[in-house]
N, C-alpha and C positions, 0 to 999 in steps of 0.2 A: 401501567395496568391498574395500580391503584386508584388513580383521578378515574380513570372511563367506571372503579364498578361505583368509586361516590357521585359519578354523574347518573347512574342507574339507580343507587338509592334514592335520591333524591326525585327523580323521575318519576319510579314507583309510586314515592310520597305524594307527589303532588297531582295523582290523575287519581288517587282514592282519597284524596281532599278533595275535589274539583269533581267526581262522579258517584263517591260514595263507596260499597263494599263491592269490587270486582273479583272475577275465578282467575284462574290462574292463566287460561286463553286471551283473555279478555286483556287485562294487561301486557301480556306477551305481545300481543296485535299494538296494545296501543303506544309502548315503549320500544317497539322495534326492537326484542330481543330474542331469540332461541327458544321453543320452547323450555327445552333440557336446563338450558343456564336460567331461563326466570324462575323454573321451580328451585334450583340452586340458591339464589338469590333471596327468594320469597322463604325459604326451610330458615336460611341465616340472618335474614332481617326479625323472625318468629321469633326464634332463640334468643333473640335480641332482646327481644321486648317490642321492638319498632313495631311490629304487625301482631292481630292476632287473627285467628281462623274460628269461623261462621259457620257453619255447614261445608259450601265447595268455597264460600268467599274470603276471601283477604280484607280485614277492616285495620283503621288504628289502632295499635298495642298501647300500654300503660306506659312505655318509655317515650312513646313518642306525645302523649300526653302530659306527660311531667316535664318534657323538653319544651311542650307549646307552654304552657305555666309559668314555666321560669323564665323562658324570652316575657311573656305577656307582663310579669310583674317588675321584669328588670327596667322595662322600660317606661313602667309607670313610677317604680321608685326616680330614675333619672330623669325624669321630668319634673318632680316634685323634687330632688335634691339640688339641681342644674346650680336654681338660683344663690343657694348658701351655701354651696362651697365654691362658686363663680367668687363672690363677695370675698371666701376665705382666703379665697390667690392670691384678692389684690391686696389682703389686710396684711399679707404675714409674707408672700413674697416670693414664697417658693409655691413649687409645683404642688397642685392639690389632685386627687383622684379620688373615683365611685368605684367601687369592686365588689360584686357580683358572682352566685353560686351558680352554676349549672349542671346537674349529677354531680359527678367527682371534680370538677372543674371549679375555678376560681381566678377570675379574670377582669382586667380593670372593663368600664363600661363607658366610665366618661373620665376626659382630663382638661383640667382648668392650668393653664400657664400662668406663674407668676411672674415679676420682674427678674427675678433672678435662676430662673428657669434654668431645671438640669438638662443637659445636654444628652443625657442617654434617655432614647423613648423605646420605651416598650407600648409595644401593638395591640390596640384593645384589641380586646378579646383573644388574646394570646394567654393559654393557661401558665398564671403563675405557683411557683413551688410551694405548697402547702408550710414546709419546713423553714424556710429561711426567708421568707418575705415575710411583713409585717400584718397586710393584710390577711395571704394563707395559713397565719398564726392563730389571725383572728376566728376566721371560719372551723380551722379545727378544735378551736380552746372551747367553742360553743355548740359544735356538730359528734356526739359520740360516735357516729361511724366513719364520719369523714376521718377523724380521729385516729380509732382504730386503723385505719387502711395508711393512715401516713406514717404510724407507729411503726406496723409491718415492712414496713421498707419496700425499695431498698432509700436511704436517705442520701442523695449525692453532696461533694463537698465543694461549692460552686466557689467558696471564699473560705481562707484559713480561720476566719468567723464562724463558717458554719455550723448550725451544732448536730450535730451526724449519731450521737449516743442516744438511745430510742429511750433511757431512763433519763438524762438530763430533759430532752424535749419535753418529754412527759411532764417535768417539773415546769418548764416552761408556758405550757398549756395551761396546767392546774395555777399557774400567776397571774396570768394572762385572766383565767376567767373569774378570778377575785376581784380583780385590780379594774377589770374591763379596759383594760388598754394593753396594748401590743407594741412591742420596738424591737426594731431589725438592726442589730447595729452594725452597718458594714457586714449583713450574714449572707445579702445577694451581691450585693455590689458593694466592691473595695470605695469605699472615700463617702459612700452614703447612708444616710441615718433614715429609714419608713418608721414613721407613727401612725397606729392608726387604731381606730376607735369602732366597737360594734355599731350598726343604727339596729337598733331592737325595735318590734311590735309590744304593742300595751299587754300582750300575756306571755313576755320575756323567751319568744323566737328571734333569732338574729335571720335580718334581711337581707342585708347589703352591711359592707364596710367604708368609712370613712379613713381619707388617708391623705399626710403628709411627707413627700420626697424631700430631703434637706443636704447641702453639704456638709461633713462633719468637720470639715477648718474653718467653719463659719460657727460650730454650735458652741454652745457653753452651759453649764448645770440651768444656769435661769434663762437662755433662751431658749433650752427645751422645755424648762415649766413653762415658757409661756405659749410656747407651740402648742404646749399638750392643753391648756386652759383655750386656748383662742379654738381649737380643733374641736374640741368637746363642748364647747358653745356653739358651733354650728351643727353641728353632731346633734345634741339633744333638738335644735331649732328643728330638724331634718324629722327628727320621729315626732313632734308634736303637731308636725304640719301630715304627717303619715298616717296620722288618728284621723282617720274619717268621718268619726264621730265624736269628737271627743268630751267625755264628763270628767266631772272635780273628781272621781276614784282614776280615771284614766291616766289625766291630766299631770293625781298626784304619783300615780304608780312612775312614771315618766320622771320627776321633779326627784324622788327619792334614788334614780337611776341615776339623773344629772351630780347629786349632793354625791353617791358613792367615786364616781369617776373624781370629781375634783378631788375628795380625801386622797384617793390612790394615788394621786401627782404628788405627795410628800416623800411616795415611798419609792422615785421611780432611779432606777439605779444610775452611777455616775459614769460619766462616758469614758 
């Protein structure tokens, strides 16, 4: 029941893309549905956000606006990222990934295999845990309401790593967005270590997140510095090729963003 009504949302979506602002007839006729149930549909896609109402018409809502925006951007960042963390796979070995916001949602976008590639794949675009991934860490240590909302729970305990206390998190977050670097250690998966690094905009929005999968009987204190220096080298490459325009104030804003992330690698705790 569920699939048939996200095949009606989507339907709806895509004939008031394709024709513009329709009544509530109009749709019904061209979705093949009920009247009774398309207004059903159309009240709860409203509430949503997804649609909004015109006079008698049904037009695009603000969510489904910010839904076009964030696909349009994620996939211009991954195109513009592809190449240098492609490069990061093969330099350092393990699995690299792109991770990407969408509303409350936080989900890889693209993945680079390295030689010694983890055997557990998660599904882009499968929302990952705000709390206990590295990336998800990332997004909320730099998003106040993403934040908020993972704060409030509930926090599940996927690994006896996890960290499940909404006060330590919190302390977690507030490190996280000093330090500008993120590590999961064994907090989603038993035996594996996520690093992962903001890509910020020149007026300090986080866009996407840069990320490293590692196995943990393979790391040691200095081959995670050197993960975390080799990741943050591609990392800042990714936002200075992001600058669309970029000047010597951009450039340097960027360069003093690079210098704090490296300082942070002194302080990054021991496994």
């Amino acid at each position: 029941m569920e699939t048939v009504r996200f095949k009606r949302i989507i339907d709806v979506l895509e004939q008031i893309i394709e024709r513009g602002p329709q009544s509530l007839s109009q749709i019904s006729n061209r979705v093949s549905i009920p009247t009774s149930s398309t207004h059903d549909l159309l009240k709860a896609m409203t509430l949503a956000g997804m649609l909004q109402v015109s006079g008698k018409d049904y037009e695009l809502g603000p969510s489904t606006y910010r839904l076009a925006f964030d696909i349009q951007d994620s996939f211009s960042i991954t195109n513009i990222a592809t190449s240098e963390l492609d490069k990061l796979a093969q330099r350092v070995g393990f699995d690299v990934y792109l991770a990407v916001r969408s509303g409350i949602h936080v989900m890889y976008a693209a993945r680079f295999r390295g030689n010694e590639g983890i055997k557990v794949t998660i599904p882009l675009g499968q929302s990952l845990y705000c709390h206990a991934t590295a990336v998800g860490k990332t997004f909320a240590a730099f998003d106040p309401i993403l934040q908020k909302s993972v704060l409030a729970g509930p926090l599940k305990k996927i690994t006896p790593k996890t960290i499940v206390d909404p006060k330590a998190l919190e302390r977690e977050f507030n490190r996280i967005k000093t330090h500008k670097i993120s590590i999961s250690n064994e907090e989603s998966l038993t035996g594996i270590i996520g690093i992962s690094l903001p890509i910020m905009s020149a007026d300090g929005r986080i866009l996407a997140a840069s990320h490293v999968s590692a196995f943990k009987d393979k790391m040691s204190n200095a081959r995670m510095k050197e993960l975390c220096f080799e990741l943050n080298e591609a990392t800042t490459q990714i936002e200075l090729l992001l600058a669309s325009s970029p000047t010597t104030k951009r450039s340097s804003k960027i360069e003093e963003s690079r210098l704090r992330n490296f300082n942070s690698l002194t302080s990054v705790k021991n496994l």
